[in-house]
Residue frames as qw, qx, qy, qz and C-alpha x, y, z in Angstrom:
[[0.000, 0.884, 0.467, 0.000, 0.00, 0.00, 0.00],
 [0.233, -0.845, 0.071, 0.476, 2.65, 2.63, 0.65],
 [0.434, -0.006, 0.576, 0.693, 4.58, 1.88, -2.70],
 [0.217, 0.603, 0.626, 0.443, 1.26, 2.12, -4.66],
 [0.041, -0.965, -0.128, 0.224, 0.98, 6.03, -2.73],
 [0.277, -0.774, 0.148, 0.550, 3.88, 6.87, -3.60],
 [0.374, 0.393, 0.682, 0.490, 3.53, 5.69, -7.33],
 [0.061, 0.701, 0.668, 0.241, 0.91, 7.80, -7.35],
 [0.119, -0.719, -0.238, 0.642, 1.74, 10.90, -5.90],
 [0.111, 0.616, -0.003, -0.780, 0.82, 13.45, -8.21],
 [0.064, 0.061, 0.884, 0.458, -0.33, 11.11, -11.02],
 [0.052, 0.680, 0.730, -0.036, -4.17, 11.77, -10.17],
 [0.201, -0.212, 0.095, 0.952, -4.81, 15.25, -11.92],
 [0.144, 0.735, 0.662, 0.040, -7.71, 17.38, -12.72],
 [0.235, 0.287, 0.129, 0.920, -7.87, 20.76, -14.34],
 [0.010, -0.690, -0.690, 0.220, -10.16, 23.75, -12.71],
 [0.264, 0.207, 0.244, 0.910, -11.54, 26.76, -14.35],
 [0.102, -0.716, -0.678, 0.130, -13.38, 29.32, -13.35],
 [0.200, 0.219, 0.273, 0.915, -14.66, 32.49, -15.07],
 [0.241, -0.594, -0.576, -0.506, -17.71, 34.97, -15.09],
 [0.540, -0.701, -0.029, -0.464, -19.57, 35.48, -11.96],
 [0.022, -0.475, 0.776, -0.414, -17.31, 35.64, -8.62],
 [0.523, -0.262, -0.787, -0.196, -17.90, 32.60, -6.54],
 [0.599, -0.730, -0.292, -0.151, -19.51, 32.24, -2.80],
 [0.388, -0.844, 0.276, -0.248, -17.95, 33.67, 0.03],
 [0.420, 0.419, -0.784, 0.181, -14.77, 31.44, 0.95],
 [0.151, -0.202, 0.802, -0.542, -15.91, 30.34, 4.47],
 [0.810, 0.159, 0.193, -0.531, -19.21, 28.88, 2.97],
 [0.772, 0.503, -0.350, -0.167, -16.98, 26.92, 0.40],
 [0.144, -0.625, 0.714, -0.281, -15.01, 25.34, 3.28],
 [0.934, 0.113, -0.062, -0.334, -14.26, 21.88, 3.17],
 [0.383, -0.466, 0.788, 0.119, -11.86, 18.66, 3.33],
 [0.605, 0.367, -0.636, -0.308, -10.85, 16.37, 0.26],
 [0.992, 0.018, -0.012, -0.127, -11.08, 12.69, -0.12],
 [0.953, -0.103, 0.225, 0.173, -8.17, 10.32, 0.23],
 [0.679, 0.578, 0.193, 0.409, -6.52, 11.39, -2.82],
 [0.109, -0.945, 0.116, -0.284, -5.69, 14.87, -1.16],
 [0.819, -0.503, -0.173, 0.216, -3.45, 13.39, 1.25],
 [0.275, -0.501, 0.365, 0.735, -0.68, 14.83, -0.49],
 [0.326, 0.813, 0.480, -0.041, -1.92, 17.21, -2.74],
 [0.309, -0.118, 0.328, 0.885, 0.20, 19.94, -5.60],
 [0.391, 0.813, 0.401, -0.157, -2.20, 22.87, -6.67],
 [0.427, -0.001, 0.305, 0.851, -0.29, 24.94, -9.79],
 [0.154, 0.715, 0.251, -0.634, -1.75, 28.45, -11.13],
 [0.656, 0.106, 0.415, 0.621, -1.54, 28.66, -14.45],
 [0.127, 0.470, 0.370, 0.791, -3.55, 31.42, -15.09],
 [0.401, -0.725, -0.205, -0.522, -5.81, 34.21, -13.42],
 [0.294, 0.128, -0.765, 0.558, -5.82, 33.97, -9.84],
 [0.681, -0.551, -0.378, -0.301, -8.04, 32.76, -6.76],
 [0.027, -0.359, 0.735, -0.575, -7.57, 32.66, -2.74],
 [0.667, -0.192, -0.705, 0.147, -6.90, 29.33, -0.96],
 [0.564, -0.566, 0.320, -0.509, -8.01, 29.48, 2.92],
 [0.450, 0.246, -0.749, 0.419, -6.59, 27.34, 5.27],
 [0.595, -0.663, -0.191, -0.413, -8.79, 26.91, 8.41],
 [0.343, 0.431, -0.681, 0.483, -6.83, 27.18, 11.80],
 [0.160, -0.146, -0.844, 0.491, -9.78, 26.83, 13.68],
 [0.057, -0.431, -0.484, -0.760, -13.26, 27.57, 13.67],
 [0.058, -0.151, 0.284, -0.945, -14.67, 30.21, 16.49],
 [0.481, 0.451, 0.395, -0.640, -18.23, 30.36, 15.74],
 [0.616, 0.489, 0.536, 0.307, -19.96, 29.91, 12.33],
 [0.295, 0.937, -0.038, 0.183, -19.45, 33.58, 11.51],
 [0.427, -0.861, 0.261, 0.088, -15.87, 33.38, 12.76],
 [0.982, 0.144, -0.050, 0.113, -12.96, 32.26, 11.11],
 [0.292, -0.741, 0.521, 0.305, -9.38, 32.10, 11.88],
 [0.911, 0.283, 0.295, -0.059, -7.47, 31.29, 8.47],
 [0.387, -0.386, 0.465, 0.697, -4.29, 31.47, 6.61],
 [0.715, 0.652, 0.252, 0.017, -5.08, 32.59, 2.62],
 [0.637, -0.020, 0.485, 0.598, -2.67, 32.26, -0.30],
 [0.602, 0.640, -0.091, -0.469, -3.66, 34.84, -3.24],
 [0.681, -0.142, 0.576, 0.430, -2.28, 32.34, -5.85],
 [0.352, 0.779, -0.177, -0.487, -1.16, 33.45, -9.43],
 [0.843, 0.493, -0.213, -0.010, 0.35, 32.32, -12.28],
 [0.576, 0.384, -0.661, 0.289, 3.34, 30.26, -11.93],
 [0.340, -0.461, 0.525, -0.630, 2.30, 29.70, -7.93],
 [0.805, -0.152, -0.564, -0.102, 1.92, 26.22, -6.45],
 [0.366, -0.596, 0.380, -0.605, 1.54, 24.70, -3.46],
 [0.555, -0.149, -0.806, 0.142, 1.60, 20.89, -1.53],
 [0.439, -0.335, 0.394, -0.734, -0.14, 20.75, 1.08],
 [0.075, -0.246, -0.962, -0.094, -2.52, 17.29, 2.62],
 [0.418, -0.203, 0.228, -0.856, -6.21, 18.89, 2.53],
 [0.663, -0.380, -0.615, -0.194, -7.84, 15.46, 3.24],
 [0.586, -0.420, -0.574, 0.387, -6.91, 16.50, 6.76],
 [0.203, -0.211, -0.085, 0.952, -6.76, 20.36, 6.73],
 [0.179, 0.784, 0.432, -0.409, -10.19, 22.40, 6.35],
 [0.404, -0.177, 0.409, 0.799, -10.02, 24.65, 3.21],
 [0.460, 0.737, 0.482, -0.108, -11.78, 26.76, 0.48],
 [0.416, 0.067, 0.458, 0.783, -10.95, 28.13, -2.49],
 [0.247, 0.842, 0.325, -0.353, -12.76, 32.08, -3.70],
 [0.442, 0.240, 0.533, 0.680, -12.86, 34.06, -6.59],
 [0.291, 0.617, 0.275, -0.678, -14.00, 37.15, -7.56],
 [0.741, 0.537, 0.342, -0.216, -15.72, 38.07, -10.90],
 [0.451, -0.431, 0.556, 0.549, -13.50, 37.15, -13.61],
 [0.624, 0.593, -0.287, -0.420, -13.53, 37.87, -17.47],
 [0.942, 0.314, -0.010, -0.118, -12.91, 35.28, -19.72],
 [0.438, 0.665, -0.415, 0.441, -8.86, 36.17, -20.21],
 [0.101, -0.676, 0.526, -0.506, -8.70, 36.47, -16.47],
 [0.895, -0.323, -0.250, -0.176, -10.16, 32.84, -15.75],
 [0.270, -0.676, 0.678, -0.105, -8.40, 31.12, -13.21],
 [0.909, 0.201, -0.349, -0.112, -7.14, 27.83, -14.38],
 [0.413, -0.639, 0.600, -0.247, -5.53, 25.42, -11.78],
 [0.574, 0.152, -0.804, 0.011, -3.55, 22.20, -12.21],
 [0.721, -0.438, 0.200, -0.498, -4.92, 19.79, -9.26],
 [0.502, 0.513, -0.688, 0.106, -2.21, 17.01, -8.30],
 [0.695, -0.353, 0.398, -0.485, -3.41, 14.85, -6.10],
 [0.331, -0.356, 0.868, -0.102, -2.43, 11.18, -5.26],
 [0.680, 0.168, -0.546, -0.459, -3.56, 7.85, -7.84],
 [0.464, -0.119, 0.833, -0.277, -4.76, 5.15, -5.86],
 [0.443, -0.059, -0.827, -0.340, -6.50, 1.81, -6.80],
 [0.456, -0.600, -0.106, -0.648, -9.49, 0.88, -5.25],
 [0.853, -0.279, -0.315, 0.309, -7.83, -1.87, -2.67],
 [0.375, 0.064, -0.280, 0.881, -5.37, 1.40, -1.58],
 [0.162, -0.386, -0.048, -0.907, -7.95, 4.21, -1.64],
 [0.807, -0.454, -0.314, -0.209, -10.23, 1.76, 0.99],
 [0.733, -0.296, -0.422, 0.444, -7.11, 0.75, 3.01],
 [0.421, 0.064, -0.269, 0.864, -5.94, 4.38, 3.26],
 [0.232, -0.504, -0.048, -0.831, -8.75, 6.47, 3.64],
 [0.682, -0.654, -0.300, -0.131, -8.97, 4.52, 6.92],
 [0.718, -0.422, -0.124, 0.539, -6.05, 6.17, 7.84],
 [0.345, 0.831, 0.188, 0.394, -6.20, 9.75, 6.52],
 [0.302, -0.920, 0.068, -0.240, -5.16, 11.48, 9.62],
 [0.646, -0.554, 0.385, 0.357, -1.99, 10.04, 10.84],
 [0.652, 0.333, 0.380, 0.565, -0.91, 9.46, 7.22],
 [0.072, 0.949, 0.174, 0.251, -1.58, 13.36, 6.95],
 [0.374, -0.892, 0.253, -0.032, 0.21, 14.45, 9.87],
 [0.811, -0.302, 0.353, 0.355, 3.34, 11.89, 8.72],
 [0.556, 0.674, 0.271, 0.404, 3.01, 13.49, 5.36],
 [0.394, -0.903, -0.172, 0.006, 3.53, 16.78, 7.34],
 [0.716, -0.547, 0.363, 0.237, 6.53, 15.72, 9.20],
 [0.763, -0.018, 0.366, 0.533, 8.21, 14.74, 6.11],
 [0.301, 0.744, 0.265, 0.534, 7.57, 17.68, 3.83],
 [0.410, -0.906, 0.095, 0.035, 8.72, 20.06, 7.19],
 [0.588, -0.452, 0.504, 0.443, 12.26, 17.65, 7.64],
 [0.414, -0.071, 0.751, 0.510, 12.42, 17.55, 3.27],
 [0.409, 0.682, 0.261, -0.547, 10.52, 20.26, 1.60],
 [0.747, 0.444, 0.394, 0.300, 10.36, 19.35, -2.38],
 [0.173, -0.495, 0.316, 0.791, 12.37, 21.33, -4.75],
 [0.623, 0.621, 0.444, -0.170, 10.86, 22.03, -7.63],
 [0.575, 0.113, 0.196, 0.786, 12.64, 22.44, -10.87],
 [0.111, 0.629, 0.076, -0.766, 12.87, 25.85, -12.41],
 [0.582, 0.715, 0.025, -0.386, 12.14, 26.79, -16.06],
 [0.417, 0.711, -0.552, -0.125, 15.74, 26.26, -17.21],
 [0.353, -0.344, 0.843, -0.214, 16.30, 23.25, -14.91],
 [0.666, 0.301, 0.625, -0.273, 13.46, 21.62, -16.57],
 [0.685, 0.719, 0.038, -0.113, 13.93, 22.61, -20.27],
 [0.236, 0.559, -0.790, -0.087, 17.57, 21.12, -20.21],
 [0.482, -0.047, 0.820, -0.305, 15.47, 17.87, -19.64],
 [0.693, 0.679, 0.194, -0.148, 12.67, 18.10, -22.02],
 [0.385, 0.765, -0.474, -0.203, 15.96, 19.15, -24.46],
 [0.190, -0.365, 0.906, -0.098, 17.52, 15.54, -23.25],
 [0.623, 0.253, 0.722, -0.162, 14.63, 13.74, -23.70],
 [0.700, 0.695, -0.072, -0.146, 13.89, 15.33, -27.60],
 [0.310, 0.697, -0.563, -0.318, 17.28, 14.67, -28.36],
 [0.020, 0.378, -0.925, -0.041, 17.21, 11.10, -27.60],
 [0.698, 0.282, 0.428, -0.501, 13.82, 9.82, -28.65],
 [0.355, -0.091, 0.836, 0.409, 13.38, 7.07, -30.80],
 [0.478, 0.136, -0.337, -0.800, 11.04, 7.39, -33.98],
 [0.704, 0.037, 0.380, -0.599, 8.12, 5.52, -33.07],
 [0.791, 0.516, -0.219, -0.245, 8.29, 3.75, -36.56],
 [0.278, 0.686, -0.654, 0.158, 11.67, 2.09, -35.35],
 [0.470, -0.210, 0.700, -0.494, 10.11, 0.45, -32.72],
 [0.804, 0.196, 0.154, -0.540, 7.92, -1.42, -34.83],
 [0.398, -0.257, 0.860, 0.191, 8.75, -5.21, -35.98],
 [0.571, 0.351, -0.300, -0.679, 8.14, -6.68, -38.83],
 [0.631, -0.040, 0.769, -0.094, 6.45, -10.85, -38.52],
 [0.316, 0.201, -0.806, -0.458, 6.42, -12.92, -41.58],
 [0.881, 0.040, 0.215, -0.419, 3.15, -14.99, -41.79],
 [0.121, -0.403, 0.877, 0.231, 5.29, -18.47, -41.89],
 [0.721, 0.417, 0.402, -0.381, 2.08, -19.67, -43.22],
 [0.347, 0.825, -0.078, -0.440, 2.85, -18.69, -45.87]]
């Protein structure tokens, strides 16, 4: 079960946009994710929205909360299957949508059952490690002398391909 998470980290992806009319108030839109969140990458690619963090919740009309504004090129890890959260917008033109990469953990359904009885400690280990070993992410140029490594040493598809004689024949 722990291999298949860590296969999966950031293999389970979903794209969100959102344009037009602003959305609800952030503290109505407050919530925790499913399994999959445990360890969770949000990217900005475009426009820009604010992430809340709940630190604790007073009253219903009270919140205490950390918020991100996020923008383009802005990302975050974080585990919200165990951290309170919402996400707001305000009204946004069509140019200004916000579009967000969502990077969240691939499970099968024999992992996503065994772990999502264990969201919370798995959370708070997740935690622990990302505190003692915070990811590095590449940069622009760190990555695009990869991508240049990989084009230069791809094989034409067509090379790959065998040719069988029908010995029928």
């Amino acid at each position: 079960m722990v291999k298949e998470f860590i296969d999966g980290a950031f293999r389970n992806i979903a794209i969100q946009i959102h344009y037009k009319g602003s959305s609800y108030e952030r503290p109505m839109l407050y919530h925790m994710d499913h399994v999959f969140s445990s360890l969770h990458m949000a990217v900005t690619l475009n426009g820009q929205r604010m992430v809340g963090f709940s630190k604790g919740r007073d009253s219903i009309k009270t919140f205490d909360e950390v918020t991100l504004l996020m923008q383009p090129g802005d990302i975050y890890i974080t585990t919200p299957a165990a951290i309170v959260h919402g996400v707001s917008m305000e009204d946004l033109t069509l140019n200004e949508r916000s579009v967000a990469l969502q990077c969240r953990t691939l499970l099968g359904n024999e992992a996503a059952k065994y772990w999502s009885h264990h969201v919370s400690p798995m959370c708070i280990e997740i935690s622990k490690l990302l505190a003692k070993w915070p990811l590095k992410l590449p940069s622009y140029s760190e990555w695009d002398v990869e991508y240049q490594s990989l084009i230069e040493n791809r094989v034409n598809p067509e090379n790959k391909f065998y040719n069988f004689e029908d010995k029928n024949k």
